[in-house]
VMD Tcl script that builds the backbone (N, CA, C; Angstrom):
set m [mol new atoms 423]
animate dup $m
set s [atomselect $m all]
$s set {name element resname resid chain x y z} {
  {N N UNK 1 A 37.005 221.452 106.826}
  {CA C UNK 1 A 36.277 221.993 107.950}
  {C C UNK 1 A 35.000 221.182 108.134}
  {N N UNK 2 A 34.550 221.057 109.468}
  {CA C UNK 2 A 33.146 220.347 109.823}
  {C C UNK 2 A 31.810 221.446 109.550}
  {N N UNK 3 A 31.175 220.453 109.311}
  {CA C UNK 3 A 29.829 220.853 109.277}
  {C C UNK 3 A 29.029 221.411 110.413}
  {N N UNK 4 A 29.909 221.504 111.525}
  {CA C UNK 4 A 29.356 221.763 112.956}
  {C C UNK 4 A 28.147 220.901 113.572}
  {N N UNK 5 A 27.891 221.127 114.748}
  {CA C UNK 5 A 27.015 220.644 115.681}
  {C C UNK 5 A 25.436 220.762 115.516}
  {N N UNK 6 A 24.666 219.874 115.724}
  {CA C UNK 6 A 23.156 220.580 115.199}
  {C C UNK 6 A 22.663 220.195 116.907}
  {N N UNK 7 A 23.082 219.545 117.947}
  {CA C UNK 7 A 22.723 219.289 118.991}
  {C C UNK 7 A 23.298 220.217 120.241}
  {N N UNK 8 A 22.788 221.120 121.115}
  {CA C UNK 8 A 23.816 221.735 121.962}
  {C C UNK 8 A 23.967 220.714 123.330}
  {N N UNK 9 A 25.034 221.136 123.712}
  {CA C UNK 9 A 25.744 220.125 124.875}
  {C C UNK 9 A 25.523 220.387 125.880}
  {N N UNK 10 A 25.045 220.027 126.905}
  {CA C UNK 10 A 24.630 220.253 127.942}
  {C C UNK 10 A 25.140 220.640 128.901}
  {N N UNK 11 A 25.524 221.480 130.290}
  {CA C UNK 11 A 26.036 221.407 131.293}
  {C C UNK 11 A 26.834 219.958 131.674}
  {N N UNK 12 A 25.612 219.200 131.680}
  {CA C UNK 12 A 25.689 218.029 133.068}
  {C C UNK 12 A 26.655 217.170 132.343}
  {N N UNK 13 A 26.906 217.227 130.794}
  {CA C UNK 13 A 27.366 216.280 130.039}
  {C C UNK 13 A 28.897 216.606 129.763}
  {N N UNK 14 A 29.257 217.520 130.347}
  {CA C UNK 14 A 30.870 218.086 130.027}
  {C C UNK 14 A 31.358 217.845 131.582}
  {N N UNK 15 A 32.743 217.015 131.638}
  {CA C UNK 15 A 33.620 216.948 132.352}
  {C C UNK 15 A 35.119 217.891 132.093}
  {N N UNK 16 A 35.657 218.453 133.205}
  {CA C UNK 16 A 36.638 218.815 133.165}
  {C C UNK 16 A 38.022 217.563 133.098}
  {N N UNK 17 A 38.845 217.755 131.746}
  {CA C UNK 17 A 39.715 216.666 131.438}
  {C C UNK 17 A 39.354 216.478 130.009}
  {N N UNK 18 A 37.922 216.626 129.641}
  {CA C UNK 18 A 37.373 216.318 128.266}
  {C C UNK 18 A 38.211 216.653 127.151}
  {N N UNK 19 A 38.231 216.157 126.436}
  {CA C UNK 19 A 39.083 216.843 124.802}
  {C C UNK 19 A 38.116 217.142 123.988}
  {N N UNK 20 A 38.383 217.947 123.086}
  {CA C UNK 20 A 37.481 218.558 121.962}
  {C C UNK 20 A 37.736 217.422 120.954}
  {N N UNK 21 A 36.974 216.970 119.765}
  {CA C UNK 21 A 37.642 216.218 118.341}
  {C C UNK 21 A 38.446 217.451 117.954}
  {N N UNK 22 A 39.869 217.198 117.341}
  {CA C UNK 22 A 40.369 218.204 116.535}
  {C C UNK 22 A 39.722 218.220 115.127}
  {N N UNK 23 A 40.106 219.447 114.984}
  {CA C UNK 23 A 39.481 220.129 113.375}
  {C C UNK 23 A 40.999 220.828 112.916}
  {N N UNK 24 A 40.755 220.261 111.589}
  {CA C UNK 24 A 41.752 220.444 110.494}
  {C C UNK 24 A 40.697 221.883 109.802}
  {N N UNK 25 A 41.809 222.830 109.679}
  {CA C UNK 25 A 41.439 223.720 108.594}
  {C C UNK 25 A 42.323 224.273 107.546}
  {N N UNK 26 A 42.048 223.739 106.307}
  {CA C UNK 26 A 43.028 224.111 105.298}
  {C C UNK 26 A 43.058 225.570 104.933}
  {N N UNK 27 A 44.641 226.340 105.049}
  {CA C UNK 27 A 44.273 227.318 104.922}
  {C C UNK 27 A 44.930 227.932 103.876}
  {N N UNK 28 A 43.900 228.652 103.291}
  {CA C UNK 28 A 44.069 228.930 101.197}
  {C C UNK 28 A 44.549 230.549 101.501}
  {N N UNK 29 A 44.346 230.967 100.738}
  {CA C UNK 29 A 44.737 232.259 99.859}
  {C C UNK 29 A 43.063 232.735 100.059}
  {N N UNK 30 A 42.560 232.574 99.357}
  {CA C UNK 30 A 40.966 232.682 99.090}
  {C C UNK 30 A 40.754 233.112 101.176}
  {N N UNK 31 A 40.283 231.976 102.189}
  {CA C UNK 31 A 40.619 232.095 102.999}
  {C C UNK 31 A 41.268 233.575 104.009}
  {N N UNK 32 A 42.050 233.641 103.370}
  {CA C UNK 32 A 42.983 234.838 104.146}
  {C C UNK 32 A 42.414 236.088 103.912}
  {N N UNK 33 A 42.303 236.067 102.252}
  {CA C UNK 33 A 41.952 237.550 101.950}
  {C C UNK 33 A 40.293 237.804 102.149}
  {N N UNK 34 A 39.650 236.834 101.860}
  {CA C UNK 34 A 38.147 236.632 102.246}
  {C C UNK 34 A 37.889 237.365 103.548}
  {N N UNK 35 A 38.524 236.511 104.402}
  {CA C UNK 35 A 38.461 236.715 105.749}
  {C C UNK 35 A 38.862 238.300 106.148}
  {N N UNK 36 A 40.062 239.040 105.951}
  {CA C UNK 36 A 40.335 239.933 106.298}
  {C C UNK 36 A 39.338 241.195 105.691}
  {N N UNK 37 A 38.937 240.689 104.718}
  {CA C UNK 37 A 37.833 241.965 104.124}
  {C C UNK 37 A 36.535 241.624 105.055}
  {N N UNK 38 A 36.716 240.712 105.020}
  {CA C UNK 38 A 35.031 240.369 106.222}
  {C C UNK 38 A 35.154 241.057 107.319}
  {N N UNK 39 A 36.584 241.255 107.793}
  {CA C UNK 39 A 36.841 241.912 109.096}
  {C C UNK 39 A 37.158 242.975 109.054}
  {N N UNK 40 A 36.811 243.284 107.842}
  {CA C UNK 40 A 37.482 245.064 107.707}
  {C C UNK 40 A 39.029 245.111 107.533}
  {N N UNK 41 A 39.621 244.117 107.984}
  {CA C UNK 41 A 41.476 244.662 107.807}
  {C C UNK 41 A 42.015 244.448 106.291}
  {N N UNK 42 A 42.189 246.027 105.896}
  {CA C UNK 42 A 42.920 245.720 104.786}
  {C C UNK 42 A 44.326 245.871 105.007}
  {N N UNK 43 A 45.244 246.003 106.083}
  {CA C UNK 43 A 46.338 245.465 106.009}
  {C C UNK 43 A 46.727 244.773 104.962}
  {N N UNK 44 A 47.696 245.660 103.760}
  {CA C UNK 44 A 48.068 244.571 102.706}
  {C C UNK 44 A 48.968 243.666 103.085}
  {N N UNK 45 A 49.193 243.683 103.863}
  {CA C UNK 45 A 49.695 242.187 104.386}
  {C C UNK 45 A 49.134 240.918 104.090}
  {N N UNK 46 A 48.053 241.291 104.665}
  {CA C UNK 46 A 46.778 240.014 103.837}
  {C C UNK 46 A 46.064 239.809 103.087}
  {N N UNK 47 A 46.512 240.308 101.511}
  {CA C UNK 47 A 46.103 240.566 100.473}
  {C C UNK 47 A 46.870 240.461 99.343}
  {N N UNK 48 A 47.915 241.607 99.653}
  {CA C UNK 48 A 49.290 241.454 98.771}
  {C C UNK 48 A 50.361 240.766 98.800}
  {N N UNK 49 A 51.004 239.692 98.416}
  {CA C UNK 49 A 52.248 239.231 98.457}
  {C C UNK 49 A 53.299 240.113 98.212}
  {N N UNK 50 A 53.567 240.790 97.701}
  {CA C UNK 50 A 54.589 241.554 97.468}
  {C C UNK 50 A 55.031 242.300 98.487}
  {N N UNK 51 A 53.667 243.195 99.163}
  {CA C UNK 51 A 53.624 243.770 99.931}
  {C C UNK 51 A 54.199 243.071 101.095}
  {N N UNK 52 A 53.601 241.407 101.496}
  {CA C UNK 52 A 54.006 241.098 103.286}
  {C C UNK 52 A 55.422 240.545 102.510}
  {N N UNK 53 A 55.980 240.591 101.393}
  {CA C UNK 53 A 57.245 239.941 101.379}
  {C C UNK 53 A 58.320 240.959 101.654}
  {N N UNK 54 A 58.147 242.106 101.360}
  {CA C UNK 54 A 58.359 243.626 101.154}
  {C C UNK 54 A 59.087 243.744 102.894}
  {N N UNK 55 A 58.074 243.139 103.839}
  {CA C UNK 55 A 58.392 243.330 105.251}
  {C C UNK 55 A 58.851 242.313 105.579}
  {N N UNK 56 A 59.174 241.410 104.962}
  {CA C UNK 56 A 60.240 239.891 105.436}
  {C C UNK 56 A 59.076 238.890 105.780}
  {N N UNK 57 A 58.155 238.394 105.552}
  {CA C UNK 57 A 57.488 237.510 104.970}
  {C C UNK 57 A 56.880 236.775 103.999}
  {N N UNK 58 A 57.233 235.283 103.838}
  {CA C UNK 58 A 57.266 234.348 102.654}
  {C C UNK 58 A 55.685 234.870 101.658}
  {N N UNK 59 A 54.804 235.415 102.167}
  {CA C UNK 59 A 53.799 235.135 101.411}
  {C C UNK 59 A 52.894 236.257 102.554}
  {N N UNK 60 A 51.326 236.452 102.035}
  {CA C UNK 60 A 50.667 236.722 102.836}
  {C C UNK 60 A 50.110 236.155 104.159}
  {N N UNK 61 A 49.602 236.402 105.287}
  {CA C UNK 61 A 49.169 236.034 106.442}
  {C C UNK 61 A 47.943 236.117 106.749}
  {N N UNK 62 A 47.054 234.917 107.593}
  {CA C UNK 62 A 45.755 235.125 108.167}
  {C C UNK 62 A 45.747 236.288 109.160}
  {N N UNK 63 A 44.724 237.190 109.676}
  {CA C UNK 63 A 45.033 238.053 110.882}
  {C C UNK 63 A 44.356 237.408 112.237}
  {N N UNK 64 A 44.458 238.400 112.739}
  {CA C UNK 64 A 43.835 237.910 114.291}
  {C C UNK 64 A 42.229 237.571 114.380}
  {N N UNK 65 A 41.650 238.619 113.500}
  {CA C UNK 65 A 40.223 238.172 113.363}
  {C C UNK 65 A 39.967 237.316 112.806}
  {N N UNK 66 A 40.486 236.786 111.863}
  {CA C UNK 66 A 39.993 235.674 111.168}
  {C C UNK 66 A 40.553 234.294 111.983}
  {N N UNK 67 A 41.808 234.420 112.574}
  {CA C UNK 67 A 41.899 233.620 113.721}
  {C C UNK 67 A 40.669 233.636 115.134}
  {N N UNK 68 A 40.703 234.260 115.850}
  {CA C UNK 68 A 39.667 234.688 116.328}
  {C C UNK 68 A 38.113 233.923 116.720}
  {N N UNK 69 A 38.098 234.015 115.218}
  {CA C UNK 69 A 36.735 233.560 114.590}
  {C C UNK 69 A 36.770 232.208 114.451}
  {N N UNK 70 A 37.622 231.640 114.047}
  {CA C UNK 70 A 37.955 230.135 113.997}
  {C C UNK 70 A 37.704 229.700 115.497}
  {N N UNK 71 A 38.548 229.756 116.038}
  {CA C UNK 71 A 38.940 229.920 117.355}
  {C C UNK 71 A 36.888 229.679 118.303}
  {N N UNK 72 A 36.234 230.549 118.052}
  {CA C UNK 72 A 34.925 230.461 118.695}
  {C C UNK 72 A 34.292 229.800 117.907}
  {N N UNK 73 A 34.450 229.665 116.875}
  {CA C UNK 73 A 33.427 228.670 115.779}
  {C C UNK 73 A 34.183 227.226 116.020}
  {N N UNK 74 A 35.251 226.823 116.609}
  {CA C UNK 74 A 35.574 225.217 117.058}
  {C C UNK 74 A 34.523 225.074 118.273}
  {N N UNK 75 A 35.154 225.833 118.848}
  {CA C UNK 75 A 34.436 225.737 120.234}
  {C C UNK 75 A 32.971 225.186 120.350}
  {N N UNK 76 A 31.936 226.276 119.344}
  {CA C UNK 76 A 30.584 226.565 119.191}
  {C C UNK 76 A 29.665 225.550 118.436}
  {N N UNK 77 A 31.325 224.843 117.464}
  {CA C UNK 77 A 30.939 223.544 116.694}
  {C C UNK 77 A 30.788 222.536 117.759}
  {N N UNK 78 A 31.409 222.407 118.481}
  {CA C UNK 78 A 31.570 221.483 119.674}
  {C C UNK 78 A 30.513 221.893 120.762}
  {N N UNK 79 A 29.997 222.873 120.966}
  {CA C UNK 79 A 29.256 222.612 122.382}
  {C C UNK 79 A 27.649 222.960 121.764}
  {N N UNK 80 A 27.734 223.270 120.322}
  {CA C UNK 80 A 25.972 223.237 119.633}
  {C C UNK 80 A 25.729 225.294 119.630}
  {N N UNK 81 A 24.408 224.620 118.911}
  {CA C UNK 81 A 23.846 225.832 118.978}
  {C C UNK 81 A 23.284 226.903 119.921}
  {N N UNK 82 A 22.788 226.039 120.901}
  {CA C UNK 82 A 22.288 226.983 122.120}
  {C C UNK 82 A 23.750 227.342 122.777}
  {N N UNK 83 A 25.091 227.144 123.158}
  {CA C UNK 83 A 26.098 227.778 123.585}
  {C C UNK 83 A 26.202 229.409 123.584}
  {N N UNK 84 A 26.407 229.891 124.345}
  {CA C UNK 84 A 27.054 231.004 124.235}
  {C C UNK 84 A 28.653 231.517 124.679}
  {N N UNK 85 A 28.618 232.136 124.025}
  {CA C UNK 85 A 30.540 232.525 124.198}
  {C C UNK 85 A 30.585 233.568 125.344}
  {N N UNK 86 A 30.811 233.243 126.373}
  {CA C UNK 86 A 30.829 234.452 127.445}
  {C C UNK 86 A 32.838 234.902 126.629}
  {N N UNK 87 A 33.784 234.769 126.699}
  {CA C UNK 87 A 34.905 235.092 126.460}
  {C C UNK 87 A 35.664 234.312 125.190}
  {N N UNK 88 A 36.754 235.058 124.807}
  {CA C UNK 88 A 37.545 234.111 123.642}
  {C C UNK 88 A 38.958 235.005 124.012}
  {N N UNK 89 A 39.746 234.442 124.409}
  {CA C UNK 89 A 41.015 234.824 124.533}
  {C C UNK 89 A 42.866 234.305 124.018}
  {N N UNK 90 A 43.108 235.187 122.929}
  {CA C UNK 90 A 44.186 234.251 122.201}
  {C C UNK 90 A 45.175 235.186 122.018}
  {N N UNK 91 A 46.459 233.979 121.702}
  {CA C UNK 91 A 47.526 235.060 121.532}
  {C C UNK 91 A 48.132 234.202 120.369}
  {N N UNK 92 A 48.895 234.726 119.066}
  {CA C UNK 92 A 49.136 234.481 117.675}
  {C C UNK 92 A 50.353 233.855 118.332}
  {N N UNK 93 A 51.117 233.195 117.674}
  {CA C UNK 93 A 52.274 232.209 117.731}
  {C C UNK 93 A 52.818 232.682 116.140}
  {N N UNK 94 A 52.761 231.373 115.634}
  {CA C UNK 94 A 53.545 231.066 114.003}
  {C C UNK 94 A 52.180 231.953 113.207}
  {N N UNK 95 A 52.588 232.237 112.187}
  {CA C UNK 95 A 51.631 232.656 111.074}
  {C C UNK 95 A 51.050 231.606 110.705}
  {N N UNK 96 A 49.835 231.903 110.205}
  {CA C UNK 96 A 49.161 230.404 109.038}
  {C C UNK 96 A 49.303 231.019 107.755}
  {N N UNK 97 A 49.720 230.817 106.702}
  {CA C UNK 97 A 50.321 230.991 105.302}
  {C C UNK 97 A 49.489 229.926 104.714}
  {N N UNK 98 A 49.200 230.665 103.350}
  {CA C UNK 98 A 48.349 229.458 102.323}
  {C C UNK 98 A 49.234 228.376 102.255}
  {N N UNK 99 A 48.575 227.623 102.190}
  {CA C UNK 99 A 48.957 226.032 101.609}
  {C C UNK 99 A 49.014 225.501 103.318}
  {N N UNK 100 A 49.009 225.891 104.619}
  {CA C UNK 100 A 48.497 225.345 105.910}
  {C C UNK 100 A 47.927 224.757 105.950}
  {N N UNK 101 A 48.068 223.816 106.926}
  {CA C UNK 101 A 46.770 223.502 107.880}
  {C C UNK 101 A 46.510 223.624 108.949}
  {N N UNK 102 A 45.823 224.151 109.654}
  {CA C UNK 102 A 45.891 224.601 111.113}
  {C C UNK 102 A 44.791 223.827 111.596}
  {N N UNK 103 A 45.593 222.463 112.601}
  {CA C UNK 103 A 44.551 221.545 113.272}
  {C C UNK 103 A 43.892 222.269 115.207}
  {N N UNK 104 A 43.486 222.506 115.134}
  {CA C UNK 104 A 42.551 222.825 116.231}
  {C C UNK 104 A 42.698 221.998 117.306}
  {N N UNK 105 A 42.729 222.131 118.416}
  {CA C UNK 105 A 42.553 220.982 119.428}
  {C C UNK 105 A 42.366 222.263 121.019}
  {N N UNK 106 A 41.383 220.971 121.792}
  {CA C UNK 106 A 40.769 222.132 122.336}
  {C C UNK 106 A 40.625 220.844 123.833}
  {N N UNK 107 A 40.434 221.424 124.541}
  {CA C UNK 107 A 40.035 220.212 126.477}
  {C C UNK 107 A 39.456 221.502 127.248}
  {N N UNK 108 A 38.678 220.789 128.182}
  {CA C UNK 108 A 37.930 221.524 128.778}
  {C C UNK 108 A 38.861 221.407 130.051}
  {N N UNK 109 A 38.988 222.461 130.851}
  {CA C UNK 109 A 39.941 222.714 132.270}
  {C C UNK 109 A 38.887 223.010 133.391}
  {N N UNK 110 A 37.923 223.675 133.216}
  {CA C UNK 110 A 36.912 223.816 134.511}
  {C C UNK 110 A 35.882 224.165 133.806}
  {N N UNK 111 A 34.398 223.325 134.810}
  {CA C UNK 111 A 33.480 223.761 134.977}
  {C C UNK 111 A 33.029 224.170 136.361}
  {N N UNK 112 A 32.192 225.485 135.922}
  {CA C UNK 112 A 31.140 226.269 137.173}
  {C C UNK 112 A 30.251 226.202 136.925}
  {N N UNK 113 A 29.586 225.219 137.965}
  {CA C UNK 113 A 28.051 224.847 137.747}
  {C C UNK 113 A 27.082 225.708 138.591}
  {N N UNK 114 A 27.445 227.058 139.455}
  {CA C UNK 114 A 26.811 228.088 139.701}
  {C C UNK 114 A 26.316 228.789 138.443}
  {N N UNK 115 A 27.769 229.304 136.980}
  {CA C UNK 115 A 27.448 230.136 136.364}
  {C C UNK 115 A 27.170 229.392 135.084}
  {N N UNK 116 A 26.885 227.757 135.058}
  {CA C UNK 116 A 26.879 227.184 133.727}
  {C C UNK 116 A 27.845 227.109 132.781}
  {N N UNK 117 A 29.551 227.604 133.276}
  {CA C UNK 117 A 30.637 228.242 132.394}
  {C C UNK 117 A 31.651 227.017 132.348}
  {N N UNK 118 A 31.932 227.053 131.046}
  {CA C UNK 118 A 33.259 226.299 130.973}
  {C C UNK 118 A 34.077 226.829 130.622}
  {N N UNK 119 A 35.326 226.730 130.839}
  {CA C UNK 119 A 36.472 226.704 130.338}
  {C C UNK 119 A 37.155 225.899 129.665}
  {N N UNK 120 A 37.729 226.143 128.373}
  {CA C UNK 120 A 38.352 225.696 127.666}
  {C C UNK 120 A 39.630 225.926 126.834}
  {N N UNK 121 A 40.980 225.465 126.958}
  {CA C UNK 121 A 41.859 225.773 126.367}
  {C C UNK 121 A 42.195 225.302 125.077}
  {N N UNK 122 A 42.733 226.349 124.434}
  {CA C UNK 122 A 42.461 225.767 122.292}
  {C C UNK 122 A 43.924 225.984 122.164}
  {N N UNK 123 A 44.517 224.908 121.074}
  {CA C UNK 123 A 45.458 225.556 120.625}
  {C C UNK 123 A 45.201 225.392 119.336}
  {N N UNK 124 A 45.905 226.156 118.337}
  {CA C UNK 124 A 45.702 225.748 116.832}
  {C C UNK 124 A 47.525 225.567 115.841}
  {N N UNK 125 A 47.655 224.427 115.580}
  {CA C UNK 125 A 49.025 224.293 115.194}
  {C C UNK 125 A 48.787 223.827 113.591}
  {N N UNK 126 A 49.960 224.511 112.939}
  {CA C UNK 126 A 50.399 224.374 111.928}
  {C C UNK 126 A 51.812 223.784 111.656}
  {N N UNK 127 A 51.969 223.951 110.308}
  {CA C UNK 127 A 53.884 223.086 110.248}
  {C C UNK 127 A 54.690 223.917 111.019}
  {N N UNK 128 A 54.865 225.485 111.145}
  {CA C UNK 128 A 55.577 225.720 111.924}
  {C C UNK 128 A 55.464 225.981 113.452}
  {N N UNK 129 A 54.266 225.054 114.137}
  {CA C UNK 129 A 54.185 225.210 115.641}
  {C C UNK 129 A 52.951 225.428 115.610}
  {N N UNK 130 A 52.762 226.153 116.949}
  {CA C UNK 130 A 51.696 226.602 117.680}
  {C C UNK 130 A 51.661 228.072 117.056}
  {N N UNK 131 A 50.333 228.511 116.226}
  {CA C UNK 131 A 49.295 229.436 115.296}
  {C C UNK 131 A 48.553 230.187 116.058}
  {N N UNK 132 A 48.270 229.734 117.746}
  {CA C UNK 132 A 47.186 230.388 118.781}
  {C C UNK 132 A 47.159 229.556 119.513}
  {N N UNK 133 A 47.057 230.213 120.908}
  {CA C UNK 133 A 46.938 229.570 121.784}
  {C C UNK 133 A 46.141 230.325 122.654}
  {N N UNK 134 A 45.226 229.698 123.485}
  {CA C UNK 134 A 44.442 230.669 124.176}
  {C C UNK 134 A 43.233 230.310 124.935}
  {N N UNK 135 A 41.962 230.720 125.468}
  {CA C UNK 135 A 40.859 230.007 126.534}
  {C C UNK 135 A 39.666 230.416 126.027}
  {N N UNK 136 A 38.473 229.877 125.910}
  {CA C UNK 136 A 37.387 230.126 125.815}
  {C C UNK 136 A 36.352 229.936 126.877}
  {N N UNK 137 A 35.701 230.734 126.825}
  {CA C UNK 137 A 34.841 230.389 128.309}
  {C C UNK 137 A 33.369 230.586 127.383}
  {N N UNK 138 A 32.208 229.234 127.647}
  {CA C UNK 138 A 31.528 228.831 127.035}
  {C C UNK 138 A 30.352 228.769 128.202}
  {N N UNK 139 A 29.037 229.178 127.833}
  {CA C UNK 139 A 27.871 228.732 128.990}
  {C C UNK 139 A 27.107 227.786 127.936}
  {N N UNK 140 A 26.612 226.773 129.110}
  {CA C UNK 140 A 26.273 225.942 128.329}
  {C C UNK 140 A 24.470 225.680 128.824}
  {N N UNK 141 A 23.407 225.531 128.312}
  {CA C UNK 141 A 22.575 225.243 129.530}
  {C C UNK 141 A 22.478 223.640 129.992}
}
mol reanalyze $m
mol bondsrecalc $m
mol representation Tube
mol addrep $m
């Protein structure tokens, strides 16, 4: 994972067409269950192996929040600190399972230079496909 942005990005400096750098995130065990207690979901799904194997899955799973969160923290890495997240909108695909990597990749589709807003579409893929897919809408000053 990156160290993120220490500069925020400007309006005037984002074109629609732009690509994000992709970000690789390795995704552990540690990771999953970390994350889901951060978010409150104890779904043993994402905790117990036994348990998500119990329901016909290889191993435990990341959830939506901890996807989510990734998901606005690419974005936020990319457009700096002064950004704000007006929206984050995603929908789960493949699971991310420890031993993943879920590379990030993200392009900007429109800017509104009335409301300072961009749009941006993310996807996040792993070995078995597309992990999330979905739009962020970012103000930038």
């Amino acid at each position: 994972m990156s160290a993120g942005r220490t500069r925020t990005r400007t309006f005037a400096e984002v074109q629609a067409g732009e690509e994000l750098p992709p970000l690789a995130i390795d995704v552990t065990t540690r990771l999953i269950v970390t994350a889901a207690i951060a978010t409150r979901d104890f779904q043993d799904v994402h905790h117990d192996k036994d348990a998500a194997q119990a329901l016909g899955s290889p191993d435990i799973f990341m959830n939506i929040l901890t996807t989510n969160g990734l998901v606005g923290r690419y974005v936020t890495d990319w457009a700096g600190p002064e950004a704000l997240l007006r929206s984050v909108k995603i929908r789960l695909g493949a699971p991310n399972y420890p031993g993943d990597t879920m590379v990030l990749a993200g392009k900007v589709t429109a800017a509104d230079a009335a409301e300072r807003v961009v749009q941006i579409e993310v996807e996040g893929r792993n070995r078995l496909g597309p992990h999330v897919t979905g739009s962020v809408a970012v103000v930038l000053p």
